[in-house]
C-alpha positions in Angstrom: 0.0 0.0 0.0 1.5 3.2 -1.2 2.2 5.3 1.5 -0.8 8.5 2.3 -0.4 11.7 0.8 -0.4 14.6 3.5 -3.9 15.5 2.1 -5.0 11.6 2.4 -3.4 11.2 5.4 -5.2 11.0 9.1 -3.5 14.4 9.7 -4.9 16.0 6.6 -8.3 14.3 6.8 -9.0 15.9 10.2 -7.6 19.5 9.4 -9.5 19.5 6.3 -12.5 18.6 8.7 -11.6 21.1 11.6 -11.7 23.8 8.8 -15.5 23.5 8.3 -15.6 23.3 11.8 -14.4 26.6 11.9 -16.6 28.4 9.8 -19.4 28.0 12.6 -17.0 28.7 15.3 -19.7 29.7 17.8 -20.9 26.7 17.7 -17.7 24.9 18.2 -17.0 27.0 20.9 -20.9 25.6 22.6 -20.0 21.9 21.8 -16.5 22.2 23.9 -18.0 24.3 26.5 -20.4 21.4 27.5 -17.8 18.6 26.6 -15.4 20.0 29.3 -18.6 21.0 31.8 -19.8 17.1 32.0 -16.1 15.6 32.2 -15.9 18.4 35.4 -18.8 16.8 36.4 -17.8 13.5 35.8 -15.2 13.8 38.4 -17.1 15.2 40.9 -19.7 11.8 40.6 -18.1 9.0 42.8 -17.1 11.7 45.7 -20.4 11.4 47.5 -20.3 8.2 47.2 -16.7 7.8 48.9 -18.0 10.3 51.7 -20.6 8.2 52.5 -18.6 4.9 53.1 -15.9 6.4 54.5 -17.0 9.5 56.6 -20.3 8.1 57.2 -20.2 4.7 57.6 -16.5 3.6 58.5 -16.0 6.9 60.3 -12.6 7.0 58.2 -12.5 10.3 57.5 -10.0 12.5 55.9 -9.8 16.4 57.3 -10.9 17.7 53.9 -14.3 15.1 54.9 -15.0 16.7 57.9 -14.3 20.1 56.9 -17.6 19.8 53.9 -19.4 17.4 57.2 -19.5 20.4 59.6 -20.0 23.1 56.3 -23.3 21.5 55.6 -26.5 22.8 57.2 -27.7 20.9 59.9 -26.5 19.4 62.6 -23.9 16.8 61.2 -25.7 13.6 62.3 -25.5 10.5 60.1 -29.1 10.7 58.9 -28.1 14.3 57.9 -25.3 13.4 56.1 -26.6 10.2 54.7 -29.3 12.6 53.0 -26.8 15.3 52.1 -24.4 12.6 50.6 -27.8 11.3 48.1 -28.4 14.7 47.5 -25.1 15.2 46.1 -25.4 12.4 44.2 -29.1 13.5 42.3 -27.5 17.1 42.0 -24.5 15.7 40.0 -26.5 13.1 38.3 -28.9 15.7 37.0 -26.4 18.1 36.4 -24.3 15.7 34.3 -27.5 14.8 32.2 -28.2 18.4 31.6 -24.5 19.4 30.7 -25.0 16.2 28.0 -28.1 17.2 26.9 -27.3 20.5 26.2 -23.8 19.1 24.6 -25.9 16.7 22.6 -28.2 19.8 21.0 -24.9 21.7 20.3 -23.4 18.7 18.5 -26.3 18.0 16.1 -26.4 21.9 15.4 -22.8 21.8 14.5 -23.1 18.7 12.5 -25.5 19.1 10.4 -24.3 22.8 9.6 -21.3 21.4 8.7 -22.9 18.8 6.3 -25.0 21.5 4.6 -21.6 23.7 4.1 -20.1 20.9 2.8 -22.5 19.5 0.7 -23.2 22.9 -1.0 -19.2 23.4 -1.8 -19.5 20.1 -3.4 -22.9 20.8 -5.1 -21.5 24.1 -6.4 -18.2 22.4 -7.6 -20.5 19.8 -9.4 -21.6 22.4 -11.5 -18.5 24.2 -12.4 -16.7 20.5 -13.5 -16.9 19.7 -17.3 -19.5 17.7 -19.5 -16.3 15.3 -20.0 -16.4 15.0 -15.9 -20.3 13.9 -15.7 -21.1 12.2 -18.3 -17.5 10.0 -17.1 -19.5 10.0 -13.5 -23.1 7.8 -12.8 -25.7 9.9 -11.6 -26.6 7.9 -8.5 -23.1 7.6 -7.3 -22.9 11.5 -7.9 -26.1 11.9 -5.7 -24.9 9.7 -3.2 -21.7 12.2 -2.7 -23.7 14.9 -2.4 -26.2 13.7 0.1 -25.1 11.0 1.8 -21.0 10.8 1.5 -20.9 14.5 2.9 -21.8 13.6 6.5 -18.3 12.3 7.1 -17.0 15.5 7.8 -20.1 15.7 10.6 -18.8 12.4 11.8 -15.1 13.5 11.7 -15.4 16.4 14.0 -18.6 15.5 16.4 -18.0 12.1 16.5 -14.3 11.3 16.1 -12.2 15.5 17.0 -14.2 16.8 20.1 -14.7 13.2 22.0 -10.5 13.2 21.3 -10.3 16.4 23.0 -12.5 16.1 25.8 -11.0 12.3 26.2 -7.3 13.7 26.3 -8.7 16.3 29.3 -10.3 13.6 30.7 -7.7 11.3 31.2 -5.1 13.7 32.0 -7.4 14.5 35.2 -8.0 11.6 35.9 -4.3 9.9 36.1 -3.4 13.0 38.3 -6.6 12.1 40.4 -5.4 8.5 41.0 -2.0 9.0 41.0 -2.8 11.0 43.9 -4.5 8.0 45.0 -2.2 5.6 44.9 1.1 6.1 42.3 1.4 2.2 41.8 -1.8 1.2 41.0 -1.9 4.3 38.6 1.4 3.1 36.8 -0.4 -0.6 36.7 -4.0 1.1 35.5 -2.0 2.6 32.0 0.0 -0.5 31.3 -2.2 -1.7 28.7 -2.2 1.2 26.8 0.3 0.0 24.6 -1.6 -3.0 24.1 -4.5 -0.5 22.5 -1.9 0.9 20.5 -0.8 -2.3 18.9 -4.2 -2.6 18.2 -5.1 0.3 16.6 -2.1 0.2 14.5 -3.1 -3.2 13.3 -6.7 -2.5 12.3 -6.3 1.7 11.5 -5.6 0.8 7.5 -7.9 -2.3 6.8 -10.8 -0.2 8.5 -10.1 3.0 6.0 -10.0 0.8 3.2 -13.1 -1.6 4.0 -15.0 1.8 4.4 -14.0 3.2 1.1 -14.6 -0.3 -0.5 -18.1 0.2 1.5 -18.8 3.2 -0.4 -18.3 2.7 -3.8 -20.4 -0.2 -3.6 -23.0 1.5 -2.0 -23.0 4.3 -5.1 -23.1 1.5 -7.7 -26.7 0.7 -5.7 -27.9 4.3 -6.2 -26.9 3.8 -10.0 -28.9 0.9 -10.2 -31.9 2.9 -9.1 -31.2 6.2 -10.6 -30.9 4.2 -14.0 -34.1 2.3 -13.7 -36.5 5.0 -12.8 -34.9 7.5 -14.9 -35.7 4.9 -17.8 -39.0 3.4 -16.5 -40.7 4.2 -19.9 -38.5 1.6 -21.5 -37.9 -0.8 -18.7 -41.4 -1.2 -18.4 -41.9 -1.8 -22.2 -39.7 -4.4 -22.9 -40.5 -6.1 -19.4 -37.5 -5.6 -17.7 -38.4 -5.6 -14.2 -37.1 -9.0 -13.2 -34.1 -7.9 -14.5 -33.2 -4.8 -12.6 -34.9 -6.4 -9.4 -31.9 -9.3 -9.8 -29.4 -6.3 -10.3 -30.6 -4.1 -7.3 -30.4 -7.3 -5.4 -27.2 -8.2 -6.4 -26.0 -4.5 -5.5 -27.6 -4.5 -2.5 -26.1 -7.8 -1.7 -22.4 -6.8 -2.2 -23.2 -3.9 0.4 -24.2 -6.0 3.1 -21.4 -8.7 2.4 -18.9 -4.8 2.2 -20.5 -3.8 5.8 -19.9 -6.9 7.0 -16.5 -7.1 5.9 -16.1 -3.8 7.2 -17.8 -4.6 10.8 -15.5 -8.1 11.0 -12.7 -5.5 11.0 -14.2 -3.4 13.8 -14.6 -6.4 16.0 -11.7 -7.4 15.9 -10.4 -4.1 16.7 -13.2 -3.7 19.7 -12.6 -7.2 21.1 -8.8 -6.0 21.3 -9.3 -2.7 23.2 -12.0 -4.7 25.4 -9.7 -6.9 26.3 -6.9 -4.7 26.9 -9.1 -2.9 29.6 -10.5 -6.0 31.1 -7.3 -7.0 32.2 -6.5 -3.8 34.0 -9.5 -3.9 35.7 -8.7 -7.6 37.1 -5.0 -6.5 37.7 -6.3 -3.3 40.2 -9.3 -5.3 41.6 -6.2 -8.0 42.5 -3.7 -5.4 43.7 -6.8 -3.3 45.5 -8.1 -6.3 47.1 -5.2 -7.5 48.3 -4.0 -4.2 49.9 -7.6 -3.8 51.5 -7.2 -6.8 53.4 -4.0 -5.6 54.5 -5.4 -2.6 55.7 -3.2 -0.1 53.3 -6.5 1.2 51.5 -10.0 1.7 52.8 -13.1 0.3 50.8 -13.9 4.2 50.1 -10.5 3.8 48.3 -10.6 1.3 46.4 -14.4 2.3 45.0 -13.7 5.7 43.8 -10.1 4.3 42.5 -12.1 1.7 40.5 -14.8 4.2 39.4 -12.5 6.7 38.5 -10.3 3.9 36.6 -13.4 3.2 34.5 -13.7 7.0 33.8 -10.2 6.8 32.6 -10.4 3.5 30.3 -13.6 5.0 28.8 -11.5 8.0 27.5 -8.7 6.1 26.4 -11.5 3.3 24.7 -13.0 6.7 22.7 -9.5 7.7 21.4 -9.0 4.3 20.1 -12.6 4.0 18.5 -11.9 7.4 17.6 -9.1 6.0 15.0 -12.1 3.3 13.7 -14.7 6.3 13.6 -12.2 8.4 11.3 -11.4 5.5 9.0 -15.1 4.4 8.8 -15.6 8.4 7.2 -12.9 8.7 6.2 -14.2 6.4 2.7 -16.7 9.2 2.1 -14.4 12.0 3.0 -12.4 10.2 -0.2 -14.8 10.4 -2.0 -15.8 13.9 -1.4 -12.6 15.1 -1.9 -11.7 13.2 -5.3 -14.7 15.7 -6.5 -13.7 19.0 -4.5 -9.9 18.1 -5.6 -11.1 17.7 -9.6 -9.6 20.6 -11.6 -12.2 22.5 -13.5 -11.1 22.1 -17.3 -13.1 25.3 -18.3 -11.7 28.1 -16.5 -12.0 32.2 -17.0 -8.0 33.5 -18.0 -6.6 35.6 -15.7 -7.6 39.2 -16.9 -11.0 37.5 -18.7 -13.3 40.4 -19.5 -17.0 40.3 -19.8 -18.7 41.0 -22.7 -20.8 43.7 -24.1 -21.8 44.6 -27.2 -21.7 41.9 -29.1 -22.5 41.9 -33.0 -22.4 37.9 -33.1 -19.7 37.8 -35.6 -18.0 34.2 -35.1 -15.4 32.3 -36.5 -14.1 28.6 -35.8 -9.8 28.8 -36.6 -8.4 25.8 -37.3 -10.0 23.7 -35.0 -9.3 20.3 -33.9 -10.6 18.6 -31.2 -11.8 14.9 -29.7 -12.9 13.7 -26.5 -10.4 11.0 -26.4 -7.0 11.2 -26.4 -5.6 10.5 -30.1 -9.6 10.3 -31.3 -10.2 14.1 -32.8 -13.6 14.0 -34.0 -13.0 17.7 -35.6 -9.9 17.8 -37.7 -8.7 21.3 -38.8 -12.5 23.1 -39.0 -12.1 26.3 -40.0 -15.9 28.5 -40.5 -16.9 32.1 -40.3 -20.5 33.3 -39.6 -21.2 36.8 -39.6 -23.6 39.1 -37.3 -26.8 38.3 -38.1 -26.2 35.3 -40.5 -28.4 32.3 -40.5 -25.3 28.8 -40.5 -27.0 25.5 -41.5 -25.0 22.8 -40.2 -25.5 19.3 -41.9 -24.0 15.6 -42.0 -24.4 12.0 -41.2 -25.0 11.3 -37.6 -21.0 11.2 -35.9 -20.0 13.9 -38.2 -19.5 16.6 -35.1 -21.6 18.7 -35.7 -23.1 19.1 -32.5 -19.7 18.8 -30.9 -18.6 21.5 -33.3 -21.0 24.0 -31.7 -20.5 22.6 -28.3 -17.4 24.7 -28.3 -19.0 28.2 -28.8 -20.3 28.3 -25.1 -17.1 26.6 -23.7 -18.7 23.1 -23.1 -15.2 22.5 -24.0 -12.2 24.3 -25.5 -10.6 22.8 -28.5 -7.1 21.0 -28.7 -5.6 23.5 -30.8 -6.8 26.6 -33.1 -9.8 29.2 -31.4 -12.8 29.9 -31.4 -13.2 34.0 -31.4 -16.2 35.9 -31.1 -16.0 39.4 -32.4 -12.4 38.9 -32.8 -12.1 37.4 -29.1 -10.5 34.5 -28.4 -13.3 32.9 -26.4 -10.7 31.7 -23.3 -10.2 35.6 -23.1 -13.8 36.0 -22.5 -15.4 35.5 -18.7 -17.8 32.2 -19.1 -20.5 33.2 -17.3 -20.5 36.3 -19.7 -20.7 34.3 -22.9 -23.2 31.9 -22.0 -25.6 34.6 -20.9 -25.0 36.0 -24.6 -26.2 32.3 -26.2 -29.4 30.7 -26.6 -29.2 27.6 -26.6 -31.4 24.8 -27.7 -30.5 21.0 -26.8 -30.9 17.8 -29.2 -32.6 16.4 -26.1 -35.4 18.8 -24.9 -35.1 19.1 -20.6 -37.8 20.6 -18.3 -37.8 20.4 -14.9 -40.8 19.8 -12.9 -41.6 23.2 -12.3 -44.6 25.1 -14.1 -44.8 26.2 -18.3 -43.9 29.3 -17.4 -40.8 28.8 -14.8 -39.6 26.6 -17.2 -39.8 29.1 -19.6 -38.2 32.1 -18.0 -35.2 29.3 -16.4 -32.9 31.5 -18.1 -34.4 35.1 -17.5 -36.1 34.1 -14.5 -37.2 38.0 -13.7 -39.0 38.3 -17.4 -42.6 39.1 -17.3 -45.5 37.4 -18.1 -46.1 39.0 -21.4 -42.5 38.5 -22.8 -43.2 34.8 -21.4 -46.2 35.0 -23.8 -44.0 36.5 -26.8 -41.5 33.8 -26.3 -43.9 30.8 -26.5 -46.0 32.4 -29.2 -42.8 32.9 -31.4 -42.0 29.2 -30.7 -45.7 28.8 -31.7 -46.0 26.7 -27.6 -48.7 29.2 -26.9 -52.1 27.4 -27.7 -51.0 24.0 -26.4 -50.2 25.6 -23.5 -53.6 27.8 -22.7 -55.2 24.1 -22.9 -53.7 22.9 -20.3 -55.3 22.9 -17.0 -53.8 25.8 -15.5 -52.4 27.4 -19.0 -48.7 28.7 -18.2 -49.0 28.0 -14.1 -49.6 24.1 -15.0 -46.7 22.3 -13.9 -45.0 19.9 -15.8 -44.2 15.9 -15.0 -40.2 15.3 -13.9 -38.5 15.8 -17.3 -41.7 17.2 -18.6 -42.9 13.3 -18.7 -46.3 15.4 -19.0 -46.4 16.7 -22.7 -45.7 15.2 -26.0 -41.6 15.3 -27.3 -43.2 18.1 -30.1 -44.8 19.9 -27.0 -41.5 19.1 -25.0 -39.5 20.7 -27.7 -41.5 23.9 -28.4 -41.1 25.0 -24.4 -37.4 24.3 -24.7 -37.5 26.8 -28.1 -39.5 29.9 -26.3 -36.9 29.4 -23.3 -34.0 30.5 -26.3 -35.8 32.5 -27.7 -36.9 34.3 -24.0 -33.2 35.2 -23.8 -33.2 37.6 -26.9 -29.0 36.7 -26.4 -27.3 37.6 -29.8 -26.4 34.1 -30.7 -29.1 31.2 -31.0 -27.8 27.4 -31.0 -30.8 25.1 -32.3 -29.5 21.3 -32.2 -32.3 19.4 -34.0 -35.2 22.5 -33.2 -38.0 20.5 -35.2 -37.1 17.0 -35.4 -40.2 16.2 -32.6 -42.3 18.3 -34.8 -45.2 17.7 -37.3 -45.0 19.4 -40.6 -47.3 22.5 -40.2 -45.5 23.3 -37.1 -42.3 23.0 -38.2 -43.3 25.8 -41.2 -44.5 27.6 -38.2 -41.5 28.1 -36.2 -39.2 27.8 -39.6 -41.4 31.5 -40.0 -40.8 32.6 -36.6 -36.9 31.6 -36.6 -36.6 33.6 -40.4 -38.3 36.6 -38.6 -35.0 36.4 -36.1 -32.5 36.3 -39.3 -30.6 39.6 -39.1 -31.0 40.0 -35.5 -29.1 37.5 -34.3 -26.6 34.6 -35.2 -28.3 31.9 -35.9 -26.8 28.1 -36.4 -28.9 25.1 -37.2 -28.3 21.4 -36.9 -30.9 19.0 -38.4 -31.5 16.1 -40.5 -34.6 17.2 -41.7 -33.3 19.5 -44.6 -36.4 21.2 -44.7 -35.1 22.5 -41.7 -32.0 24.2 -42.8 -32.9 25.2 -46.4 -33.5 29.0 -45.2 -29.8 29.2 -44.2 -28.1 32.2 -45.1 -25.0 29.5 -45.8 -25.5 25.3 -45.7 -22.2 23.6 -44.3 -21.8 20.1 -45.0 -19.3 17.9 -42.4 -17.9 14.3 -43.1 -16.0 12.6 -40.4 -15.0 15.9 -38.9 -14.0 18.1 -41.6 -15.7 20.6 -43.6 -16.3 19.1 -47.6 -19.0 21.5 -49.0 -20.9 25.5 -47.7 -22.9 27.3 -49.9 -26.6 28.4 -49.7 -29.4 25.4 -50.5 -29.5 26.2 -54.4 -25.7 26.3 -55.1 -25.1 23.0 -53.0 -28.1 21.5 -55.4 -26.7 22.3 -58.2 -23.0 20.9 -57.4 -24.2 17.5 -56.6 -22.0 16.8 -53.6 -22.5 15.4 -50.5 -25.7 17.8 -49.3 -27.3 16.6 -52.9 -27.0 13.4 -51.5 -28.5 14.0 -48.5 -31.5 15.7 -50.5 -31.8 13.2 -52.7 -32.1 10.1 -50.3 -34.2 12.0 -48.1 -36.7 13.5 -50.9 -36.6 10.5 -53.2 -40.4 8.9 -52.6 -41.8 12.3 -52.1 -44.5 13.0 -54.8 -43.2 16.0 -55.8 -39.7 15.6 -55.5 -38.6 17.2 -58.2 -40.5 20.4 -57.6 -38.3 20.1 -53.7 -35.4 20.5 -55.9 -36.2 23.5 -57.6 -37.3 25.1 -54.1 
């Protein structure tokens, strides 16, 4: 096993931890207060109980005993004092219980404020990391780092840091106390410390990695459901239910037979420490029992040295679980990290500016660029589209066309050559400024289950309801949507499961178009479309030619043959660009296209002339 980096490492796990900690430092400051308040307690506990066999009973008393006898109120008789000494003990007791009640609240508040900081870091970093990074990732073991994986830093500091703390307080008390006691049996009470050692050095590694092993699995079960319910539709029509139940139960399977691994470990561990302070409780009881009936110790003795021993065993039991606590998190604290510790791939320049102004003039330079390493899927693309120009982009599915416009908003920056826009090199421009300047329209229509007109306005989420209006009429969504049962406030299934693909694709259209940005991306706009609403919206979209920069990928060439320019892509390059006529007329690859895709229309030949 290679040897942990310092931020891998026990050490860097828990300062990474303490640093969250931090940020809700009043809080932190509340959870030690208590902490130290019930160990104080916690030492006062067993002196009642030695005054009352001692002083009271046995009429051993030591001056500091008599001193607090004759303090109390009351005449010191031994019914008095009996009562005094169980009213000490129900003071303490209830003390105690309210010092760990009130430690308990302030633990949970720190925790789970903690989690939520953390968890929001990670969510945010989720969505500055590349397309290349999720669509690399599974959804369900994304989610599961986000909303389970994240309480390890929770469990780190609450559960593993501040016991540590008050344990080292603890115990230091507590060996003065009894070595005040008696030095000998002190000296005999930590001799097995070194035994606990040895054991947590033994089981510290296999623990970490049986946790981490624990987690993965468990995000492989939250793929298996994310996948099936996120693709019900089809699972249910080709029956395969029995199938996905026999995968769930096989994930679900390796994550009890990982927990169990992982608890086998932790058993071992526990059954070590256990026995560790088992035999120093046998050696004191011998040594104490054998110097009571010598008469060197009184029974008072030898019950708050024994009562105080188990307060310091406790102490040193929690450091050692501590080390099984921090390696049990420390698997999702891994995992957390690996995300958090991701470079972002798409970055602003130093000295990026933000944009204003723009005429929409763009122009690809020499562009190459793959999503594998020594796989370019765009070889040396070189295009120009000018403000207010209409770009048709057209080729056999794998061509890159959509990849080639995937670069405009910085889904991804190409090996070599630029992308500019108005003469900018687009790694000189501030991201968040160019995407606010592009409308965009995916091959795969999303909504989110919000209502018509929220999922409208997701972009320009101050517009009004009248520019709401303009936008859906323009992507002709309007009278669909004013049949609906509450017209724009109706709110749509989970991926807009509720409407038709055409209906689907119409909403994702007036969202672009809501943004009036300079530059409009329309990946496949009517492919989901019949064909009197695709004339429709091809009207609507010539209205926006001259306004805007406009490019158009599609299939359907009835689609694109309004282009101000037609470009043509085979296997990543550019072979053909002209406008719909001229690339007719030269027979080339677009012809080809036309022709297959017009060939048993009735009036074919009449398309051609168009």
């Amino acid at each position: 096993m290679n040897r942990a980096s310092p931020s891998t490492s026990t050490f860097g796990l828990c300062r990474w931890a303490v640093s969250y900690a931090w940020r809700r430092w009043l809080a932190v400051v509340a959870v030690l207060t208590t902490l130290l308040l019930k160990v104080g307690l916690d030492l006062l506990k067993p002196w009642p109980l030695v005054f009352l066999v001692d002083h009271v009973i046995h009429g051993k008393s030591s001056a500091l005993a008599w001193r607090i006898a004759h303090a109390l109120p009351g005449s010191p008789s031994t019914h008095g004092l009996i009562l005094w000494s169980v009213a000490g003990t129900v003071v303490l007791f209830l003390l105690s219980w309210a010092a760990g009640l009130a430690n308990a609240y302030a633990s949970i508040s720190l925790g789970q404020r903690m989690v939520y900081d953390l968890a929001s870091d990670l969510f945010a970093k989720l969505q500055a990391l590349s397309l290349r990074f999720h669509t690399s990732k599974a959804v369900g073991d994304t989610i599961r780092r986000v909303t389970a994986d994240c309480t390890c830093v929770s469990v780190i500091v609450k559960d593993a840091l501040a016991p540590v703390l008050t344990a080292a307080v603890t115990v230091l008390a507590m060996v003065v106390v009894l070595w005040r006691i008696n030095p000998a049996m002190t000296l005999l009470s930590i001799a097995v410390v070194p035994l606990m050692a040895f054991a947590f050095h033994r089981y510290a590694q296999p623990m970490l990695d049986r946790s981490y092993e624990q987690q993965e699995i468990e995000g492989r079960m939250y793929d298996v459901v994310e996948q099936t319910f996120t693709a019900i539709p089809v699972v249910q029509a080709f029956t395969r239910e029995p199938v996905n139940d026999a995968r769930f139960r096989r994930a679900t399977g390796d994550s009890i037979a990982a927990a169990v691994s992982l608890l086998n470990v932790q058993m071992q561990f526990k059954i070590l420490i256990g026995l560790a302070t088992a035999l120093g409780t046998a050696a004191i009881l011998w040594v104490g029992g054998s110097q009571a009936l010598a008469g060197a110790m009184t029974v008072g003795t030898i019950l708050l040295f024994l009562s105080y021993l188990s307060a310091l065993y406790t102490p040193i039991e929690t450091v050692m679980y501590t080390g099984a606590t921090l390696q049990g998190a420390a698997g999702g604290a891994r995992r957390v990290r690996e995300v958090l510790g991701t470079e972002r791939e798409i970055t602003d320049r130093p000295g990026a500016v933000a944009l204003s102004q723009v005429r929409g003039e763009v122009r690809f330079e020499n562009v190459t660029f793959g999503y594998e390493k020594e796989q370019p899927v765009l070889r040396d693309v070189s295009l120009e589209a000018r403000p207010g120009e209409m770009i048709a982009l057209v080729g056999a599915t794998g061509a890159g066309k959509t990849t080639l416009l995937s670069l405009l908003p910085r889904f991804f920056d190409p090996w070599s050559g630029c992308v500019r826009l108005d003469g900018r090199d687009l790694r000189d421009v501030r991201l968040r400024s160019l995407r606010q300047n592009i409308g965009l329209v995916l091959q795969e229509p999303f909504l989110f289950p919000l209502s018509v007109a929220e999922n409208i306005a997701y972009g320009r989420p101050h517009a009004t309801t009248a520019q709401i209006e303009a936008a859906a009429r323009a992507a002709r969504a309007h009278d669909f949507i004013t049949r609906l049962p509450e017209g724009y406030r109706t709110v749509v299934g989970e991926r807009g499961a509720t409407l038709s693909g055409g209906e689907r694709q119409r909403l994702s259209i007036a969202r672009a178009l809501l943004l009036e940005s300079p530059l409009l991306i329309l990946d496949e706009p009517t492919s989901a479309l019949d064909a009197e609403t695709e004339a429709a919206l091809l009207d609507a979209i010539e209205k926006l030619k001259g306004s805007r920069t406009i490019f158009v990928i599609a299939h359907r060439l009835s689609t694109v043959q309004r282009a101000d320019r037609i470009v043509a892509l085979k296997e990543g390059r550019i072979v053909e660009a002209g406008t719909h006529t001229e690339l007719l007329a030269r027979g080339g690859v677009y012809a080809g296209f036309h022709k297959t895709q017009f060939a048993t229309a009735p009036d074919s030949n009449a398309e051609q002339k168009a």
